[in-house]
C-alpha positions as CSV (number, residue, x, y, z in Angstrom):
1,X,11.5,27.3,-22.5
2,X,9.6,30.1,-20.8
3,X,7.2,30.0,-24.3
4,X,6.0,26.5,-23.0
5,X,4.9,27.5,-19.3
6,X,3.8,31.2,-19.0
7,X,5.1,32.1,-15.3
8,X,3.6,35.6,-15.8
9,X,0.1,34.2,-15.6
10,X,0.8,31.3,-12.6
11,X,-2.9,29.8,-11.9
12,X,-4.0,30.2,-15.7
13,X,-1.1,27.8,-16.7
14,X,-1.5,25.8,-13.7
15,X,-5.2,24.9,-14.7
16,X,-4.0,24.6,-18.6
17,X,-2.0,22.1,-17.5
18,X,-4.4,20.8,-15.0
19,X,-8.4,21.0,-17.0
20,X,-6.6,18.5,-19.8
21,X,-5.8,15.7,-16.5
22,X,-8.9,16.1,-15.3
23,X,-10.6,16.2,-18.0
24,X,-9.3,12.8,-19.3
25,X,-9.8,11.0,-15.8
26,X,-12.9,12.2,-15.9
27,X,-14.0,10.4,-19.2
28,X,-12.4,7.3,-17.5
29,X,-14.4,7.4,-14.8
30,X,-17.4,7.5,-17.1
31,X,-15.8,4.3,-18.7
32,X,-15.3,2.6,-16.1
33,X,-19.0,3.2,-14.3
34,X,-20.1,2.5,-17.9
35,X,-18.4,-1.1,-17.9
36,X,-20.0,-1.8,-14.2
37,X,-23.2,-0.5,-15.4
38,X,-23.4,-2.7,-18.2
39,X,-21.6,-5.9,-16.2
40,X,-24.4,-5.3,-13.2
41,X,-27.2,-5.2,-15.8
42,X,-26.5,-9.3,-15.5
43,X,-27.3,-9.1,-12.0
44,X,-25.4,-11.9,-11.5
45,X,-23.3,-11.7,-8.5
46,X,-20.8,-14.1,-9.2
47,X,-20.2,-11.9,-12.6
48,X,-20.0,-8.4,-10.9
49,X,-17.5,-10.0,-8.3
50,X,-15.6,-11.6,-10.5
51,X,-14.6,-8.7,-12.7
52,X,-14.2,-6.2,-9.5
53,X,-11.4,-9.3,-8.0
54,X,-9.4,-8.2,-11.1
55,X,-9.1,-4.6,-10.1
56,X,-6.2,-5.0,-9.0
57,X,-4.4,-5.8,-12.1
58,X,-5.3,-2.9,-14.1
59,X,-3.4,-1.1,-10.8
60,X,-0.6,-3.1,-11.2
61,X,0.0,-2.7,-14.9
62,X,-0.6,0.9,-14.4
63,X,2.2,1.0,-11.9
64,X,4.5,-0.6,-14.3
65,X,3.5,1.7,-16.7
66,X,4.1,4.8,-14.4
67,X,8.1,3.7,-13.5
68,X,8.8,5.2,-16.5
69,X,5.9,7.5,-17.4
70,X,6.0,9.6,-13.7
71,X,9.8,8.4,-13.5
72,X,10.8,9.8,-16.9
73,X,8.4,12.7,-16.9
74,X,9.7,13.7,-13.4
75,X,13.1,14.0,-14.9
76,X,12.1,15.4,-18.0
77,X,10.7,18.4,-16.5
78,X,13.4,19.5,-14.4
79,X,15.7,18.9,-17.6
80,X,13.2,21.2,-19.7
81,X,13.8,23.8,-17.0
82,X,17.7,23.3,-17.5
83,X,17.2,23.4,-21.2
84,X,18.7,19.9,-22.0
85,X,16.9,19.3,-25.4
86,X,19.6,16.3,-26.3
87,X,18.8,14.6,-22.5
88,X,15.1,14.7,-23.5
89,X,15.1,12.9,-26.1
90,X,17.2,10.2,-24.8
91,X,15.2,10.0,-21.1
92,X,11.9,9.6,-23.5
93,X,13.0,7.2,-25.8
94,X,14.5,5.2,-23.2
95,X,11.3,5.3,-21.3
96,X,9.6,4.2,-24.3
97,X,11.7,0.8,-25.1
98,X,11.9,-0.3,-21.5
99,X,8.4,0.2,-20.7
100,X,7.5,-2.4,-23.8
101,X,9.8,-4.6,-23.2
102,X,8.5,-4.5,-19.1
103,X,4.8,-5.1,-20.4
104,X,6.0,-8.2,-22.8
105,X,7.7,-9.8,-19.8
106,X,4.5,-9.0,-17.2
107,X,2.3,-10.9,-20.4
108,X,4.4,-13.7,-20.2
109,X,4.5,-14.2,-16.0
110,X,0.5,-13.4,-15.8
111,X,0.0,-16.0,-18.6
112,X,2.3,-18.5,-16.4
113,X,0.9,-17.9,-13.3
114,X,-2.3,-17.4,-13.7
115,X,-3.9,-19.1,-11.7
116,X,-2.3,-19.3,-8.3
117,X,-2.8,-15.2,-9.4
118,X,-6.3,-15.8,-9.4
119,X,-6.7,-17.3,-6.3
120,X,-4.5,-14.5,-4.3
121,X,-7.1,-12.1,-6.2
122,X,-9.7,-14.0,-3.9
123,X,-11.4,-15.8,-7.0
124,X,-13.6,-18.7,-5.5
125,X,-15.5,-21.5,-7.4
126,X,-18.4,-19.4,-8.2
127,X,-16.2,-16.2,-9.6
128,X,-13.6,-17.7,-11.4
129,X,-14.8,-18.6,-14.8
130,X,-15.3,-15.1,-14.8
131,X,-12.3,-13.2,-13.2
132,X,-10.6,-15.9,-15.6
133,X,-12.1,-14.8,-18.5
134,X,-11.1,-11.3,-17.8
135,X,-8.0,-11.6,-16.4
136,X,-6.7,-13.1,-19.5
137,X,-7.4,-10.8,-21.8
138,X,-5.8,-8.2,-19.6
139,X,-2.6,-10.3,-19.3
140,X,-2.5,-10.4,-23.1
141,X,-2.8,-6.9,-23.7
142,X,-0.4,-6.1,-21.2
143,X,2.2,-4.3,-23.2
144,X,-0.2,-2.0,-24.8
145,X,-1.7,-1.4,-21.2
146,X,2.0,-0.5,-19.8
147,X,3.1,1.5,-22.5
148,X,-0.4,3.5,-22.9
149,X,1.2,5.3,-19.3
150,X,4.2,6.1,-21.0
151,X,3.4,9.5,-23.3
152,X,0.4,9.9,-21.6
153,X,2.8,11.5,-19.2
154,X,5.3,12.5,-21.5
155,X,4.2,14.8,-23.8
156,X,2.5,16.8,-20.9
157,X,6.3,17.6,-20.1
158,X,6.2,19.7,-23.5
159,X,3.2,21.5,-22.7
160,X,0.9,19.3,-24.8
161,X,-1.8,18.9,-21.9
162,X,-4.7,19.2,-25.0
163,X,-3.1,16.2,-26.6
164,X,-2.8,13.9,-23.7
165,X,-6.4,14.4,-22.9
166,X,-7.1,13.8,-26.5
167,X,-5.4,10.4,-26.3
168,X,-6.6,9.5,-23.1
169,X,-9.9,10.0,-23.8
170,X,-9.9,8.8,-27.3
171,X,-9.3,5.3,-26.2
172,X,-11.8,5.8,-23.7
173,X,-14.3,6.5,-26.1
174,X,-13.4,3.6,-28.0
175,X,-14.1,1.3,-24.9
176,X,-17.2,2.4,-24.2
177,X,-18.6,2.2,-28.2
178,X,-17.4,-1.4,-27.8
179,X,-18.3,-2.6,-23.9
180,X,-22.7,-2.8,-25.0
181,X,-21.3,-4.4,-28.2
182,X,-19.1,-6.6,-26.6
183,X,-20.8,-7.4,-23.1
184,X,-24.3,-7.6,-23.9
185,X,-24.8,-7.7,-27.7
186,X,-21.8,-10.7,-28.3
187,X,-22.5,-11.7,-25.0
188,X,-18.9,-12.1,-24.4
189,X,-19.5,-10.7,-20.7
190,X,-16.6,-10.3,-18.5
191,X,-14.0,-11.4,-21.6
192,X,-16.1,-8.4,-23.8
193,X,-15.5,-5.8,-21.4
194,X,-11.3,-7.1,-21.1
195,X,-11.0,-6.6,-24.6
196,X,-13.3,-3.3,-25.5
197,X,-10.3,-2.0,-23.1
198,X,-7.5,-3.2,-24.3
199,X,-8.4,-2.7,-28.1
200,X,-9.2,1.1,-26.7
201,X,-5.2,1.6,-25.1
202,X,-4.2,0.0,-28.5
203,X,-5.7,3.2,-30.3
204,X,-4.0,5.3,-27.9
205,X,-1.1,4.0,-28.4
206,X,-1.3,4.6,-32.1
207,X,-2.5,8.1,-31.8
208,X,0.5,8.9,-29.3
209,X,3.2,7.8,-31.4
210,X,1.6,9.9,-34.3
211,X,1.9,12.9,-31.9
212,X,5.6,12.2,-31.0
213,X,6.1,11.9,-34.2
214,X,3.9,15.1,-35.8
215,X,4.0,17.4,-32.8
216,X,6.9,17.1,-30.3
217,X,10.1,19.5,-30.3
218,X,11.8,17.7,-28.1
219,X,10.3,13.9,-27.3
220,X,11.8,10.8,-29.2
221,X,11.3,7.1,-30.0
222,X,14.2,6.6,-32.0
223,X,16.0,3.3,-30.7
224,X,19.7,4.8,-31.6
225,X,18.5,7.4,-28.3
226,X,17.4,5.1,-26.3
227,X,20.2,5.4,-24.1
228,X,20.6,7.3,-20.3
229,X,23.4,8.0,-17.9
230,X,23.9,5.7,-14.5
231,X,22.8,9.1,-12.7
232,X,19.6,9.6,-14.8
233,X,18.3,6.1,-14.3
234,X,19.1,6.5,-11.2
235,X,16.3,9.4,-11.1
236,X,14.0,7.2,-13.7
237,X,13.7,4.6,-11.3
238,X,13.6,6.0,-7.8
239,X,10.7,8.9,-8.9
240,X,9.3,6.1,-11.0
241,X,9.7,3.2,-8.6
242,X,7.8,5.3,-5.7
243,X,5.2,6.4,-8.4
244,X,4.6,3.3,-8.8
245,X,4.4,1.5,-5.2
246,X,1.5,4.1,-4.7
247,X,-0.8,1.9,-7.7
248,X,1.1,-1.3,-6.6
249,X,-0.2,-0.2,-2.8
250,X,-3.7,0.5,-3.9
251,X,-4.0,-2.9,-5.1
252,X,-2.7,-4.3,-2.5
253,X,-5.5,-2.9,-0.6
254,X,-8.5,-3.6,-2.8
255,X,-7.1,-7.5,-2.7
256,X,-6.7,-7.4,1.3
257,X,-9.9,-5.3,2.0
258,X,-11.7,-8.2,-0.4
259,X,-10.2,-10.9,1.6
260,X,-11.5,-9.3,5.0
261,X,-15.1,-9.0,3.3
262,X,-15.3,-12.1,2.2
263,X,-16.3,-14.0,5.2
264,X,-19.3,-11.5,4.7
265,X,-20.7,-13.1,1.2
266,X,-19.5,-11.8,-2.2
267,X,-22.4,-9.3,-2.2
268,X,-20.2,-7.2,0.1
269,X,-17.5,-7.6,-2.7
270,X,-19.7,-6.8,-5.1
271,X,-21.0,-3.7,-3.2
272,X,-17.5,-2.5,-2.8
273,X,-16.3,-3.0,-6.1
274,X,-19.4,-0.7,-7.3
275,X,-18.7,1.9,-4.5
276,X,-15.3,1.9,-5.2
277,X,-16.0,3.1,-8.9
278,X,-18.3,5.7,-7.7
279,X,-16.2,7.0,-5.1
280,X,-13.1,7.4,-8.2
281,X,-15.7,10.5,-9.2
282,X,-13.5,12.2,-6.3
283,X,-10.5,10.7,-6.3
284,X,-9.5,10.8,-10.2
285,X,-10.4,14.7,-9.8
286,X,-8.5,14.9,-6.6
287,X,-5.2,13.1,-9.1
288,X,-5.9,15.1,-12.0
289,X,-5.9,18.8,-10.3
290,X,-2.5,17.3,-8.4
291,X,-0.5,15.8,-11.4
292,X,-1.7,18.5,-13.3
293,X,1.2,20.4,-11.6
294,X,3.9,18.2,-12.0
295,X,5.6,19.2,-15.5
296,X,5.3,22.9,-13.5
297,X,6.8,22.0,-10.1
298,X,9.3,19.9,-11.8
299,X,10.4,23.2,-14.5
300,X,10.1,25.3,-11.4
301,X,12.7,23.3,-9.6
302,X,14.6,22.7,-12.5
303,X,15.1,26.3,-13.2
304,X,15.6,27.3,-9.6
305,X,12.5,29.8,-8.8
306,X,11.8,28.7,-5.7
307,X,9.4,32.0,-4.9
308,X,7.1,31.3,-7.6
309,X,7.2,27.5,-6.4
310,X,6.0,28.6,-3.3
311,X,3.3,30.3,-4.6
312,X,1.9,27.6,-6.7
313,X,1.8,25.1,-3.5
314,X,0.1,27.3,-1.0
315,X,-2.8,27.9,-3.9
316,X,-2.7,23.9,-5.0
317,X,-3.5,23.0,-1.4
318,X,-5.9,25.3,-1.0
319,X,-7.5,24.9,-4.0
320,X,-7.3,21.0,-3.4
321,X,-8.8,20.7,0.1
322,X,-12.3,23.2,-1.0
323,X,-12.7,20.4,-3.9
324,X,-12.4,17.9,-2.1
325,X,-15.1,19.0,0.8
326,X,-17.5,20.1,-1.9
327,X,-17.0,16.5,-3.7
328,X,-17.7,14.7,-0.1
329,X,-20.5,16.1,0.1
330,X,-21.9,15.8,-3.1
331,X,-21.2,12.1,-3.2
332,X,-22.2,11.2,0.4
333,X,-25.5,12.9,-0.1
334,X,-26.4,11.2,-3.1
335,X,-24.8,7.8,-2.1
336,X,-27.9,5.8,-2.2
337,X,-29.1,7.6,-5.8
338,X,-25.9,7.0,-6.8
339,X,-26.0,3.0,-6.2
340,X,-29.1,2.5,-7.1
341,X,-27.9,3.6,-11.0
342,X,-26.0,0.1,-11.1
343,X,-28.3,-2.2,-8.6
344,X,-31.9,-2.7,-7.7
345,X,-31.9,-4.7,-4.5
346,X,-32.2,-3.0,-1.3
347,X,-29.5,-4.2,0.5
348,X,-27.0,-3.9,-1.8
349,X,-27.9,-0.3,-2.6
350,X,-28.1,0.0,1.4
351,X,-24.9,-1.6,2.1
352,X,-22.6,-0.1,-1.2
353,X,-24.4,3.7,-0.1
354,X,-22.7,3.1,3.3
355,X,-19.3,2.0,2.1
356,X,-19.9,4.8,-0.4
357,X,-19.5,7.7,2.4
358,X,-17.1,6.0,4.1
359,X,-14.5,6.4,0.9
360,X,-15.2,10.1,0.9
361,X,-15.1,11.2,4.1
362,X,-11.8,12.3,4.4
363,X,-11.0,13.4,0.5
364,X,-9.7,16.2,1.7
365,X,-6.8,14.6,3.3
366,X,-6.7,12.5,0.7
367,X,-6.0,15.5,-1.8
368,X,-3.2,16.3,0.4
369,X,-1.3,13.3,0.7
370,X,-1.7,13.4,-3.4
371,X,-0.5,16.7,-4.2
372,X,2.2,16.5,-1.7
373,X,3.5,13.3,-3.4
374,X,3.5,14.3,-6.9
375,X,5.7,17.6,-5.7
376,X,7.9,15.4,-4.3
377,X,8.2,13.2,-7.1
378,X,7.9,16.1,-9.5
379,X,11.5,17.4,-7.5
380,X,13.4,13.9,-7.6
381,X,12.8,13.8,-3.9
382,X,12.8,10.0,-3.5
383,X,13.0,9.2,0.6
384,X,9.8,11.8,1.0
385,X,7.7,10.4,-1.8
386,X,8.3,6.7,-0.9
387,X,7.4,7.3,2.4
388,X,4.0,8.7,0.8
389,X,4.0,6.4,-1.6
390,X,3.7,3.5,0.7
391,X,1.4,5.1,3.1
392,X,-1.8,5.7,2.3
393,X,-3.0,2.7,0.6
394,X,-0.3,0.8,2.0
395,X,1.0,0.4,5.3
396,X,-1.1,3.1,7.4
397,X,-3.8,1.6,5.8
398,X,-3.4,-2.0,6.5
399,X,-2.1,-0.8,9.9
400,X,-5.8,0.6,10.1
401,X,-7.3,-1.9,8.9
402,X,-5.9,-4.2,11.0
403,X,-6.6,-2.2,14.2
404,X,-10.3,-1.0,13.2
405,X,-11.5,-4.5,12.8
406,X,-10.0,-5.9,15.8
407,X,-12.3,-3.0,17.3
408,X,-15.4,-2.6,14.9
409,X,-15.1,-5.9,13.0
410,X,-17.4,-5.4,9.6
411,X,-17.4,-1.6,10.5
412,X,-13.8,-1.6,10.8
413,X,-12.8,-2.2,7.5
414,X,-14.9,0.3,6.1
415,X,-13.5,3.0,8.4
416,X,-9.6,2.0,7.7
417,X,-9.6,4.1,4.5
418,X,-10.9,7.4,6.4
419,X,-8.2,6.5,9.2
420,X,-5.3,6.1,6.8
421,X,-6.2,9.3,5.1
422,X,-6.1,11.7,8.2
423,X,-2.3,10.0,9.4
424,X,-1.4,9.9,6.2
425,X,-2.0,13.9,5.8
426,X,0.0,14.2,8.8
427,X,3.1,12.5,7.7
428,X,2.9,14.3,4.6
429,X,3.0,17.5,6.1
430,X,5.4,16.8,8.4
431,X,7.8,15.4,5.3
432,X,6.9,19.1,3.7
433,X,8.3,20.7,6.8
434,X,11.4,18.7,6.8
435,X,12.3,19.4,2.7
436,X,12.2,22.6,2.8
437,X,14.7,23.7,0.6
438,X,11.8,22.5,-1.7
439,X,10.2,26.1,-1.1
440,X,13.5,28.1,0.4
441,X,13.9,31.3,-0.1
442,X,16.6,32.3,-2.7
C-alpha cells in the first residue's frame, strides 16, 4: 500500500493529499459568497436574513453526512495501512447504504416538523416566507445532501485526492451556473438558490458513483457488502458520531449567537450571516490543510510508524498556525473592502467589518483545535476527539458567550468566538499530551 502514499517524500504527499481539500473548499467558498452576493443584490433584509437563519441546516445535514464519511474514512485508513482490502469494501459500502437511508429519514422529520424548525431557527414574521422557501427545498434534497459527504471522503482514503476535488467542485460549479439563473433571472429567490444547490450535490453524486465504479481498487457499493462487524461499527460511529457533533455544534452556535442578536434588529443577523461567509475564506483553508492529513495519520497509525507520524504533526502545526496569522491579517485588514462587495449601506458594512475581525482573530488557535481533532479522529481516538469536538463551537463557546455578554453585552457576543478558540487550543493540547502513544517512540 506504500504505492498509494509515498513516505519517502513526507510533506510532498502530505500537500497531494492536502492542495485537492483545499482546493475544493475553496471553490465552495466562492459558491457560497456567490449565493450571498446574488441574495444581497435584493437588498432586502428580510431576504438576506432569512436565508442566513437556515445555515444551520446545511451544518446539520453535513454532520449526518460526515458519521459515516469521517467515521468510515477514519477506519478505512488505518485498515489500508493493515492491508484489509475485503474490510474496505465492506466499511465503504456500508457507509454508503446507511448514509441514504439516514438522509431519506432526516427528509421526512424536516418535512414534518418544519415549522416549529423554523421558528427555533429564529424565523420571525418578516423572514419566514423566505427561510421557508429555502428550507424546504433543502429538506427535500436531503438524501443527496447526506450522501454527497460520503465519497467525498472516501475515495481520498485510496489516494484519489484529484478526484474528490473534481467532484466537489464539479457540483459547485454547477450551483453557481444556476444561482443568477435561478435567483435573479426566474426570480425564484431564496427557493432558486435551495435548489441550484441541491441539483449541484445531485451531479456529484452521479460523478462519484462513476468513480467508484471506474477508478477504485478497493471501494464498493455493492449491497451484498454492505455488511460490518459489531467492533467496526463500533469505530464507524464513535469517529463518526464526534465528527459530526463538531457541524452539529457549529450550528448550534450560529442559531444561539442569532438569537442573542436579535434583540439588536435583523440587520445584525444579516451582517453576521455575510461576515460569517467571508470569514469561511480562513476557516475552510484552515479544514482543508488539516483533513488533508487524515487518510495519512490514519495509514500511519494503522501501519505502526509512529516516527514518521511525529514528524508530520510537528510540520502540520507549524505549517497551520503561519497560515492562519497570514489569513488574519489579510482578512481583518480588508474587512470593510470585503463587506462592502455584498452591501452598500454604511452601517452594515461598519457593523459586518467589525464582526468580520472578530472571527479571525484567533485562526490560529482555531487551526489547532482542527488539526488536533482530525488526528484524533483519524486514530480512532474517540474520548480526545469528542471532547474537541464539542468544544469549540460548543460548550466553551456558549460558556463564552454566556460570560462575555453578561460583561460586554452586544460586544460580548462578538468576542465569545475568539475566547472559545484560545481555551479551546488549550484543551487540545493538553489532550495531545495525555495520548501520547499517539506519537511514542517505537
Amino acid at each position: 500500500m506504500d504505492s498509494i502514499f509515498d513516505l519517502d517524500h513526507l510533506y510532498r504527499t502530505y500537500f497531494k493529499m492536502a492542495l485537492p481539500s483545499v482546493f475544493g473548499l475553496m471553490v465552495s467558498v466562492v459558491y457560497n459568497l456567490a449565493d450571498t452576493f446574488f441574495i444581497a443584490q435584493s437588498n432586502d433584509t428580510a431576504l438576506i436574513a432569512g436565508v442566513s437563519l437556515c445555515a444551520p441546516v446545511f451544518t446539520a445535514l453535513m454532520a449526518f453526512g460526515n458519521i459515516y464519511g469521517q467515521g468510515g474514512s477514519s477506519l478505512i485508513s488505518r485498515l489500508l495501512g493493515q492491508d484489509d482490502r475485503e474490510g474496505t469494501g465492506r466499511v465503504s459500502s456500508f457507509c454508503f447504504y446507511v448514509a441514504l437511508t439516514t438522509g431519506v429519514v432526516l427528509a421526512a422529520l424536516m418535512m414534518l416538523f418544519r415549522v416549529p424548525l423554523l421558528g427555533i431557527l429564529g424565523a420571525t414574521a418578516e423572514t419566514m416566507p423566505h427561510a421557508q422557501a429555502y428550507y424546504t427545498v433543502l429538506a427535500i434534497g436531503a438524501p443527496a445532501t447526506v450522501l454527497n459527504f460520503i465519497h467525498s471522503n472516501l475515495v481520498r482514503c485510496e489516494g484519489m485526492a484529484t478526484q474528490s476535488m473534481i467532484g466537489s467542485i464539479g457540483g459547485t460549479v454547477i450551483n453557481i451556473i444556476l444561482d443568477p439563473i435561478l435567483i435573479t433571472t426566474v426570480g425564484w429567490g431564496a427557493r432558486g438558490a435551495a435548489i441550484a444547490t441541491i441539483v449541484g450535490y445531485l451531479c456529484s453524486d452521479l460523478y462519484f458513483l462513476w468513480l467508484l465504479h471506474k477508478k477504485s481498487r478497493c471501494l464498493s457499493v455493492k449491497l451484498s457488502q454492505c455488511h460490518v462487524t459489531g467492533r467496526e461499527l463500533q469505530q464507524i460511529l464513535g469517529v463518526g458520531v464526534t465528527a459530526a457533533l463538531s457541524n452539529l455544534m457549529q450550528s448550534l452556535t450560529v442559531i444561539v449567537m442569532n438569537q442573542f442578536l436579535l434583540p439588536y434588529g435583523n440587520d445584525k443577523i444579516a451582517a453576521m450571516g455575510i461576515a460569517s461567509k467571508v470569514s469561511m475564506i480562513a476557516q475552510l483553508v484552515l479544514v482543508g490543510f488539516s483533513f488533508g492529513g487524515i487518510p495519512l495519520f490514519g495509514y500511519l497509525y494503522g501501519a505502526k510508524k509512529r516516527d514518521v507520524m511525529r514528524k508530520l504533526i510537528r510540520f502540520c502545526l507549524t505549517f497551520l498556525v503561519s497560515i492562519a496569522v497570514v489569513l488574519s491579517l489579510i482578512l481583518c485588514l480588508n474587512s470593510g473592502a470585503l463587506m462592502q462587495l455584498f452591501v452598500q449601506d454604511a452601517g452594515m458594512i461598519a457593523t459586518g467589518a467589525q464582526m468580520l475581525r472578530w472571527q479571525v482573530y484567533t485562526a490560529a488557535f482555531g487551526g489547532v483545535v482542527l488539526l488536533l481533532t482530525v488526528l484524533f479522529q483519524a486514530t480512532g481516538k474517540i474520548i480526545p476527539s469528542f471532547l474537541l469536538s464539542i468544544s469549540r463551537q460548543g460548550v466553551v463557546f456558549l460558556l463564552a458567550l454566556v460570560v462575555c455578554v453578561h460583561l460586554f453585552q452586544y460586544q460580548g457576543v462578538l468576542m465569545a468566538q475568539a475566547v472559545a478558540d484560545i481555551l479551546s487550543a488549550a484543551l487540545a493540547l493538553g489532550l495531545l499530551a495525555a495520548n501520547r502513544d499517539i506519537i511514542a517512540k517505537q
